[in-house]
C-alpha positions as CSV (number, residue, x, y, z in Angstrom):
1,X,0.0,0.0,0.0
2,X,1.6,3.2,-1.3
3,X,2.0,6.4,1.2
4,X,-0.5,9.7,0.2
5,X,2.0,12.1,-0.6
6,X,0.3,14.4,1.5
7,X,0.6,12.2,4.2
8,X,2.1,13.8,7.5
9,X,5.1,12.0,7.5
10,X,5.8,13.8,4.0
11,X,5.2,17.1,5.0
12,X,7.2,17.0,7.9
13,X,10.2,15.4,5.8
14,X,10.0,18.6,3.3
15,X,9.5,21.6,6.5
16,X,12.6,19.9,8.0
17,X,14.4,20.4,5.4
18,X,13.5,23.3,4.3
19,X,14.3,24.2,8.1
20,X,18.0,22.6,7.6
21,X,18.4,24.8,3.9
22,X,17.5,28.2,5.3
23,X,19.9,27.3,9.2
24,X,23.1,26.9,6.8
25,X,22.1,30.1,5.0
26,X,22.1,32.1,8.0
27,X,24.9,30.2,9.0
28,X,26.7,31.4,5.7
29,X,25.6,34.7,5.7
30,X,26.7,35.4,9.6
31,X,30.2,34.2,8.7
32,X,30.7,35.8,5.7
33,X,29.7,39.0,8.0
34,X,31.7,38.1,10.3
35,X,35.1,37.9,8.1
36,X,33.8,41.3,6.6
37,X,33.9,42.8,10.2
38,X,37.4,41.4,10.8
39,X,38.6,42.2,7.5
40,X,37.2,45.8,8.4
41,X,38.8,46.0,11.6
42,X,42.1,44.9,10.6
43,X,42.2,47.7,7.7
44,X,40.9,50.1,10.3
45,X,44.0,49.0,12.6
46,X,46.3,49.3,9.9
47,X,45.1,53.1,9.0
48,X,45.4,54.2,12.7
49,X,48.7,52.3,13.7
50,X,50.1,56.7,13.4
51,X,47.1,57.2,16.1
52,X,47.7,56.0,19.7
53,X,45.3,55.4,22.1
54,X,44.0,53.9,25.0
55,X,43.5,49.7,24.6
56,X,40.4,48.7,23.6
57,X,38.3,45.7,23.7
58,X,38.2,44.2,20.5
59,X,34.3,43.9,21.2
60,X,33.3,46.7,23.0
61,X,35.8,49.3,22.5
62,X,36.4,51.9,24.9
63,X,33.0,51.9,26.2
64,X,34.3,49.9,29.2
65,X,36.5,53.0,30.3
66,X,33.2,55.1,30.2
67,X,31.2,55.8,33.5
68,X,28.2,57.3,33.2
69,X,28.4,61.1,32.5
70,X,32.3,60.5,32.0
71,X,32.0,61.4,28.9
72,X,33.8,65.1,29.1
73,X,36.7,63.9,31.6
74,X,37.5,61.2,29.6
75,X,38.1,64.3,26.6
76,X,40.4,65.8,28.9
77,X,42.4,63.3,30.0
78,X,43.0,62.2,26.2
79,X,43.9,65.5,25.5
80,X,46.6,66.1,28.0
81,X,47.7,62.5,27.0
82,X,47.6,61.6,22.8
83,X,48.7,64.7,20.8
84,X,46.2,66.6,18.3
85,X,44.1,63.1,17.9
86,X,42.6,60.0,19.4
87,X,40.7,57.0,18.3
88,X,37.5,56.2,19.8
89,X,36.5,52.7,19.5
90,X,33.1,52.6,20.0
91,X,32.3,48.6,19.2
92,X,33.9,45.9,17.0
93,X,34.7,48.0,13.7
94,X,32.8,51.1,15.0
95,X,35.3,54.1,15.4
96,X,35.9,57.6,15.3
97,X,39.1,60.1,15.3
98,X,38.5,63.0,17.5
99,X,40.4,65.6,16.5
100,X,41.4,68.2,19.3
101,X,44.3,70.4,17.8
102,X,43.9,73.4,15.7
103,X,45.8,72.8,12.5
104,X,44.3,69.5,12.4
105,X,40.6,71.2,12.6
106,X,41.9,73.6,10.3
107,X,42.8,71.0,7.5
108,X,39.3,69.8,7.8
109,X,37.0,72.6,8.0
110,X,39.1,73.8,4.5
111,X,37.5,70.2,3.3
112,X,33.8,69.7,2.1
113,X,33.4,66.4,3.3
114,X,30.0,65.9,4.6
115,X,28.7,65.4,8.0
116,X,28.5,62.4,10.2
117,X,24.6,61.1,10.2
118,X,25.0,59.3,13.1
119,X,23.6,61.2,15.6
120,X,22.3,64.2,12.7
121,X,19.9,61.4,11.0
122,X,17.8,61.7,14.5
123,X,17.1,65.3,13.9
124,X,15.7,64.8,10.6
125,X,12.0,64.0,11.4
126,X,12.0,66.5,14.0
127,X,13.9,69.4,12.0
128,X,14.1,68.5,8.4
129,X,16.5,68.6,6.0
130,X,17.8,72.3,6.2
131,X,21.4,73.5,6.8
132,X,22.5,71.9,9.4
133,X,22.0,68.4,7.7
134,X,22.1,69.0,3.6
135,X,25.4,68.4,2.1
136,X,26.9,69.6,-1.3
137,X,25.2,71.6,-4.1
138,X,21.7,72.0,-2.3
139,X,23.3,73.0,0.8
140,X,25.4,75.9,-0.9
141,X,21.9,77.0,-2.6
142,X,20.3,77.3,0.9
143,X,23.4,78.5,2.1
144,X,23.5,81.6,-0.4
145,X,19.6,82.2,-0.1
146,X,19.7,82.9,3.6
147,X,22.9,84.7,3.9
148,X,21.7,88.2,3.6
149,X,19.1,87.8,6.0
150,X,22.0,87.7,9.0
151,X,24.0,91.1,7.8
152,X,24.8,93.0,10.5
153,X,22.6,96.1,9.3
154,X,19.5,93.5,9.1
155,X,20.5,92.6,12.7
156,X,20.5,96.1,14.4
157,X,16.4,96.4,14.3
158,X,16.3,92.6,16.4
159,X,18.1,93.8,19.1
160,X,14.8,95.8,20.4
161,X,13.0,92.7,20.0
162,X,15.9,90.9,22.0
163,X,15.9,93.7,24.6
164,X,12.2,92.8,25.3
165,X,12.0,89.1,25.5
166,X,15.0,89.4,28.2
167,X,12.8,92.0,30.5
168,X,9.6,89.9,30.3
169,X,12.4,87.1,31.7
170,X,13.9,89.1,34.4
171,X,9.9,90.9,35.5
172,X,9.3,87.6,36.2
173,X,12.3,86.6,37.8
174,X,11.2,89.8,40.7
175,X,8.2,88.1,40.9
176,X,9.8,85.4,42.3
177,X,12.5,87.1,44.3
178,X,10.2,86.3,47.6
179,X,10.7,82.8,47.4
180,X,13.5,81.4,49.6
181,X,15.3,78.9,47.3
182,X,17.4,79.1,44.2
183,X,15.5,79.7,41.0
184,X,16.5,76.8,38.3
185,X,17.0,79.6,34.8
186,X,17.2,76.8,32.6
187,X,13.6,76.6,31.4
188,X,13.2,80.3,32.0
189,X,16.1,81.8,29.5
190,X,14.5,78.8,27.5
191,X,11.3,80.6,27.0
192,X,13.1,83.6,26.3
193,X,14.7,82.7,23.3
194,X,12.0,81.0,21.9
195,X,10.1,84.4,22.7
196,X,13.3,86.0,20.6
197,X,12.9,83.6,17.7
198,X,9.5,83.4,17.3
199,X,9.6,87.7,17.1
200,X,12.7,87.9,15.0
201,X,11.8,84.9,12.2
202,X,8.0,84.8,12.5
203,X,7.3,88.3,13.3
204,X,5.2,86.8,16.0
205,X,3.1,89.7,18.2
206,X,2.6,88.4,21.8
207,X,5.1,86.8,23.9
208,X,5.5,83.0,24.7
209,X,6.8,83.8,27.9
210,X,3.2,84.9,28.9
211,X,1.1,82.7,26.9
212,X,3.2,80.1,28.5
213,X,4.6,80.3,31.9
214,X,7.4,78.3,33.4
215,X,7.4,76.6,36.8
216,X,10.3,77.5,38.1
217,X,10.1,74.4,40.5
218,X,11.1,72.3,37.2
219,X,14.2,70.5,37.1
220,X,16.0,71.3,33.6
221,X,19.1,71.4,31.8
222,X,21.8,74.1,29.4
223,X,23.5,73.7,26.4
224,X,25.8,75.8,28.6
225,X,26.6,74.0,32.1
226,X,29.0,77.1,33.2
227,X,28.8,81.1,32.0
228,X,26.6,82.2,34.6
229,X,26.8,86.1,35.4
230,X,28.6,86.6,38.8
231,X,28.1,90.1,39.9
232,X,27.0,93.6,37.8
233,X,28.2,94.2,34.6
234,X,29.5,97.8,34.8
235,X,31.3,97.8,31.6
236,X,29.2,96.4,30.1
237,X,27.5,99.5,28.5
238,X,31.1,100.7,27.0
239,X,31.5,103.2,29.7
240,X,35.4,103.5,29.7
241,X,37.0,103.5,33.1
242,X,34.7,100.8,34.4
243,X,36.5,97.9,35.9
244,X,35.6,94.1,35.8
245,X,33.0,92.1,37.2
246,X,31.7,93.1,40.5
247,X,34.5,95.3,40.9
248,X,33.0,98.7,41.2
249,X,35.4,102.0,40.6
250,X,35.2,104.5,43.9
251,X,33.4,107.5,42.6
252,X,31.6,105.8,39.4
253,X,27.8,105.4,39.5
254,X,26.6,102.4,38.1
255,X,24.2,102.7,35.0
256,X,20.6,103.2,36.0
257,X,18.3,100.8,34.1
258,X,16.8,103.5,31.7
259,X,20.0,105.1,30.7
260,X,22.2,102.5,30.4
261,X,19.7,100.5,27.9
262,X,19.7,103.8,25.9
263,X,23.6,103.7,25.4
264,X,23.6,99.8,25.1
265,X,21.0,100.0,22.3
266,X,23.2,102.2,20.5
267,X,26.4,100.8,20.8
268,X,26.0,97.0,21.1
269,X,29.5,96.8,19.4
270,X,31.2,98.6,22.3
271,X,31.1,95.9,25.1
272,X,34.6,95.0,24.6
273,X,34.6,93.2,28.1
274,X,31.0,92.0,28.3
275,X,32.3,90.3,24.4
276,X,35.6,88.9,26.2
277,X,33.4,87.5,28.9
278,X,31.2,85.5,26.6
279,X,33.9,84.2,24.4
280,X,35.5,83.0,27.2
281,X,32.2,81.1,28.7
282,X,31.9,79.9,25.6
283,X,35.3,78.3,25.6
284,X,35.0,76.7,28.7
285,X,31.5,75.4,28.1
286,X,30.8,75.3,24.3
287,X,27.3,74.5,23.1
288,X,27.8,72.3,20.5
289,X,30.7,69.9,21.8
290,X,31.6,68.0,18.6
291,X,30.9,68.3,15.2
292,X,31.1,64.9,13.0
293,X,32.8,64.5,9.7
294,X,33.0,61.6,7.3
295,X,36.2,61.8,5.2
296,X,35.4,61.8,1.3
297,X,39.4,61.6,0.1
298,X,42.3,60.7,2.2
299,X,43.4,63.5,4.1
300,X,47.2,64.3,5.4
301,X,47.7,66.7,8.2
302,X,50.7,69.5,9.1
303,X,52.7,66.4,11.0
304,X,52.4,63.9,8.2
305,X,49.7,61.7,10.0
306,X,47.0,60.9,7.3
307,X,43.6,59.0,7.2
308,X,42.0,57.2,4.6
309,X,39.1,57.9,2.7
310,X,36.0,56.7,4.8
311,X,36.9,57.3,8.5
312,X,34.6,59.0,10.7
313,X,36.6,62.2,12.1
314,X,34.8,64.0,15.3
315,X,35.9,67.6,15.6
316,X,36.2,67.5,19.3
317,X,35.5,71.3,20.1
318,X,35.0,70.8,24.0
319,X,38.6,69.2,23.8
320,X,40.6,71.6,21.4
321,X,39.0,74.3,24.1
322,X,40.4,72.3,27.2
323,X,43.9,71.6,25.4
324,X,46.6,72.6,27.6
325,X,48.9,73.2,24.4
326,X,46.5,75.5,23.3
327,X,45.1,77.4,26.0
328,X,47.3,77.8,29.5
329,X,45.5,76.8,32.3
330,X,42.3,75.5,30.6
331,X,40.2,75.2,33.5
332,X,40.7,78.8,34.8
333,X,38.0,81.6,33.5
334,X,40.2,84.0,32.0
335,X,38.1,86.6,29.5
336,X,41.2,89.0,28.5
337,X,42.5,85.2,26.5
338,X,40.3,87.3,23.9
339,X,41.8,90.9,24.4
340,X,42.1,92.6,21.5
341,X,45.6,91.9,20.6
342,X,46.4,89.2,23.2
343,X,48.9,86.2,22.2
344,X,46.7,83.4,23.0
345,X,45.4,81.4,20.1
346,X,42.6,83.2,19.1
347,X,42.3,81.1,16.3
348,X,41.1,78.2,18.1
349,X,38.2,80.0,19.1
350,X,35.1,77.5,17.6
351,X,32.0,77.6,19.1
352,X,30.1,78.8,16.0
353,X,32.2,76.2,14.1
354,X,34.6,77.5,11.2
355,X,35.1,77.0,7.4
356,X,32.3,76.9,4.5
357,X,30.1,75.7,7.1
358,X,30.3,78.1,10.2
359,X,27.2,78.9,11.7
360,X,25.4,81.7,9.6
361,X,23.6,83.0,12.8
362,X,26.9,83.6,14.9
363,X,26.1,87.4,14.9
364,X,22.5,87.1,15.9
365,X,23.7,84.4,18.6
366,X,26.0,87.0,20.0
367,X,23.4,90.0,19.9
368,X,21.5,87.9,22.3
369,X,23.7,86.9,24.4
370,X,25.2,91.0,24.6
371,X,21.3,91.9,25.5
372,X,20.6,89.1,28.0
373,X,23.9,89.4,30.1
374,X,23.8,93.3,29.9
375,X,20.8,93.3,31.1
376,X,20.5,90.8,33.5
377,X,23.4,92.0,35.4
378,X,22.0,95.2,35.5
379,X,19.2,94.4,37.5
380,X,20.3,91.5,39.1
381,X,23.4,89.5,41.0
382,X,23.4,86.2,39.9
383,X,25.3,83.8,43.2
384,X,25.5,79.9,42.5
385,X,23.8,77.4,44.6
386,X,26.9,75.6,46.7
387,X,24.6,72.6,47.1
388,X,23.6,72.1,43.3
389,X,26.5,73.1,41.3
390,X,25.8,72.4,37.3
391,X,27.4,68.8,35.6
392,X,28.2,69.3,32.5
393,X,27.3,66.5,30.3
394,X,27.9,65.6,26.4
395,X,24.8,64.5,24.3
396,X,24.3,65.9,20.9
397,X,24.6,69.9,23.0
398,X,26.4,70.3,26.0
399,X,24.0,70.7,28.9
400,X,23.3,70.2,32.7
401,X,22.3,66.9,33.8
402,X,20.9,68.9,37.1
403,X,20.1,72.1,35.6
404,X,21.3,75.5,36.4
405,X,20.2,77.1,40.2
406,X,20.8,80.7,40.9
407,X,20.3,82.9,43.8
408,X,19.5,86.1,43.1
409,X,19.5,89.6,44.4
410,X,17.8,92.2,43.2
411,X,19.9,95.6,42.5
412,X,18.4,99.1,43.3
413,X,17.5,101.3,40.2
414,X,18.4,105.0,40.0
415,X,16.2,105.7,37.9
416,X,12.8,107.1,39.3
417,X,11.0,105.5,36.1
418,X,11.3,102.0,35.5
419,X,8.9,101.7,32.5
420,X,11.4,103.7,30.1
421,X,13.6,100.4,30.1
């Protein structure tokens, strides 16, 4: 008696074997991956071998060094140790150069290779595809459209704008002046520029600030863990004679609100140590702390070192600004580093990037941040909280992972009429 051929014996014959056919595939398939990730990492050791570094696991890279939030002390202790560059093995054949010396950042900003997606292709569905993520021809196009709307005559009319976003900001921060406990600014200075943004781009009429209030109970963050003001800005208004932070002159009134807004709004370029002061907060805590590249042609830097074509390169601007070579005594908060004329490398100044792609909004950035501090520390003085000081950490901007708490104390004002701020 002959077996049905769709007996049950049958179709569990051909299943298996169709089971056995597709395990060997995979089989095949994972090991021909897996020679290509050897083969990959070999070549990638072969390209670095001019590139110390810390070891690695050949698995898991240098993620084992990492503790969490060690992100930014790790920088600096690579810095001080491997000169101008450093592999970072992220995992298996995963790795990055980060670049921290300025000649090196200089040969590849003079470059057009395009941008790391990495981290960029998460912004995409949130932003879009604008300047900060197109590459080549369409990117110059864009580029070259917006331009002109950032001159610095098309600026000057913003700065009212700016001037008025800030004092919404620091009326409400007298509000809550009767509360006993630091005020976390974070969410507040938040508000405010999205206030600025929303007037300047969008020509929008009311304020943000009021149409949404913050609670200032609310834990947040800062692209800028440091930079806070420390006492009243008396130079701030280009007055000549007046001396540093908090360091008042015997005989020289300080600015009254009214008066000192009318000579800031007229000469916004004459805050020569207000300017210093930024730069220099900007150094020691830069927004943005890397910017990713992926090499298009081999490139060969001052010293001879070269990298093929298709290594990931990570302008490390948080490190090039720590770099002991580069800046004396990193850690310290010096603003005359930036006095007109000084020795230090000014040139390694890049928090608004550099090259072809430097940020086309560096002089509206800097407006705001001349308005906010000038202001601020004319009606306020700004004291850290001892028992929450900021920690820095690195994610795609540099922030506070326990946001920023200030004390503050609110100065007299000379003048009799408040309203003509």
């Amino acid at each position: 008696m002959s077996v049905s051929v769709l007996s049950p014996s049958r179709l569990l014959g051909d299943v298996s074997g169709i089971l056995q056919a597709a395990s060997l595939l995979i089989l095949l398939l994972l090991l021909i991956k897996a020679v290509q990730l050897y083969l990959h990492r070999q070549w990638l050791l072969k390209a670095l071998q001019q590139f110390p570094c810390p070891p690695s696991h050949w698995l898991f890279g240098h993620i084992q060094e990492l503790q969490q939030d060690q992100e930014l002390q790790r920088i600096q202790k690579w810095v001080e140790t491997f000169p101008s560059a450093c592999p970072h093995w992220l995992w298996g054949g995963k790795v990055r150069v980060q670049l921290y010396d300025p000649d090196y950042m200089k040969v590849i900003l003079g470059r057009s290779d395009p941008k790391s997606h990495g981290s960029y292709r998460f912004l995409a569905p949130w932003i879009g595809y604008g300047l900060l993520l197109l590459n080549g021809q369409t990117w110059f196009q864009h580029r070259r459209m917006l331009t002109p709307a950032f001159h610095y005559d098309i600026l000057k009319p913003y700065v009212g704008l700016m001037a008025d976003s800030v004092r919404v900001m620091l009326d409400k921060w007298e509000e809550l002046l009767g509360q006993d406990s630091p005020l976390e600014v974070f969410q507040h200075v938040s508000l405010m520029t999205l206030d600025t943004i929303m007037k300047c781009a969008f020509s929008h009429q009311g304020s943000i600030q009021v149409d949404r209030p913050s609670d200032p109970t609310e834990e947040g963050s800062t692209t800028e863990g440091g930079g806070a003001g420390e006492d009243q800005e008396e130079e701030a208004f280009g007055f000549s004679g007046y001396p540093p932070l908090g360091q008042r002159a015997p005989g020289l009134p300080r600015p009254c609100w009214c008066s000192g807004w009318n000579c800031f709004r007229n000469h916004l370029d004459q805050m020569p140590y207000t300017t210093m002061c930024i730069k220099e907060a900007l150094r020691l805590y830069p927004p943005v702390p890397g910017i990713g590249r992926e090499l298009s042609t081999p490139v060969t830097f001052p010293d001879g070192r070269s990298l093929p074509k298709g290594i990931m390169v990570l302008l490390s601007i948080y490190g090039l600004h720590h770099n002991p070579k580069v800046w004396p005594n990193p850690e310290v908060f010096d603003p005359f580093r930036f006095a007109p004329g000084s020795a230090q490398h000014s040139h390694a100044f890049l928090p608004f990037s550099g090259g072809s792609r430097n940020c086309i909004g560096k002089q509206f950035a800097m407006n705001e941040l001349k308005v906010a501090t000038a202001l601020t520390l004319l009606r306020f003085e700004l004291l850290p909280d001892p028992t929450r000081i900021p920690i820095p950490i690195a994610r795609l901007v540099l922030k506070s992972k326990n946001g920023i708490h200030l004390r503050l104390r609110r100065l007299p004002n000379p003048c009799e009429d408040k309203d003509q701020l």
